[in-house]
N, C-alpha and C positions, 0 to 999 in steps of 0.2 A: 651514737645511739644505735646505729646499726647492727653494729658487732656486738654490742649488748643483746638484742632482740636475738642471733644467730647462736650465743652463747646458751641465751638460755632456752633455745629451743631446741636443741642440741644435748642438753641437760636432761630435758626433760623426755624428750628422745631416748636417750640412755635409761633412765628409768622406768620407761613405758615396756621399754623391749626386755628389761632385764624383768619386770614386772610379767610379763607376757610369757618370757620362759619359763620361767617358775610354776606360774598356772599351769601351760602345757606338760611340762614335764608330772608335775603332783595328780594332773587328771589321766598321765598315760599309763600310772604306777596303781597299785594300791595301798600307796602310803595315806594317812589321814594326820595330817601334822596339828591341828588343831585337838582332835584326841590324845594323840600321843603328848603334846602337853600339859593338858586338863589334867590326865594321867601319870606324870612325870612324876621324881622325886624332887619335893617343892625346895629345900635346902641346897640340892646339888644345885639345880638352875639355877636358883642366884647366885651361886658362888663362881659358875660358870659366868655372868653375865659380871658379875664380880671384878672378874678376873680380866675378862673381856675391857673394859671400862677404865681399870688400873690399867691395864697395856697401852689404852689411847693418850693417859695422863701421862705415864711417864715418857711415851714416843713426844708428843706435844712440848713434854720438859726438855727434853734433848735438844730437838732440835731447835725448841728455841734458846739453847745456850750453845749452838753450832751458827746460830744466823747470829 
């Protein structure tokens, strides 16, 4: 049960700080990313996230016909 609780705080850790960069870094810029994708071309982004998605499926296929 230990190593569970260690794991997942650890996890969560990891996303906090990666979460934490992000903010610092967007507030040190004048980028506005929530703009920029309100404003986006709405077909490219899906096809971006599309594509994004297909990559996870067929990594996911692979390697599970390598295990």
């Amino acid at each position: 049960m230990g190593k569970r609780v260690v794991s997942w705080g650890l996890k969560i850790l990891g996303i906090a700080l990666a979460v934490g960069l992000l903010v610092w870094t967007v507030r040190r810029t004048d980028a506005d990313p929530l703009h920029e994708i309100m404003h986006s071309n709405r077909p490219m982004l899906f096809l971006a996230f599309l594509c994004v998605g297909m990559t996870h499926v067929l990594a996911s296929y692979r390697w599970g016909t390598l295990l």
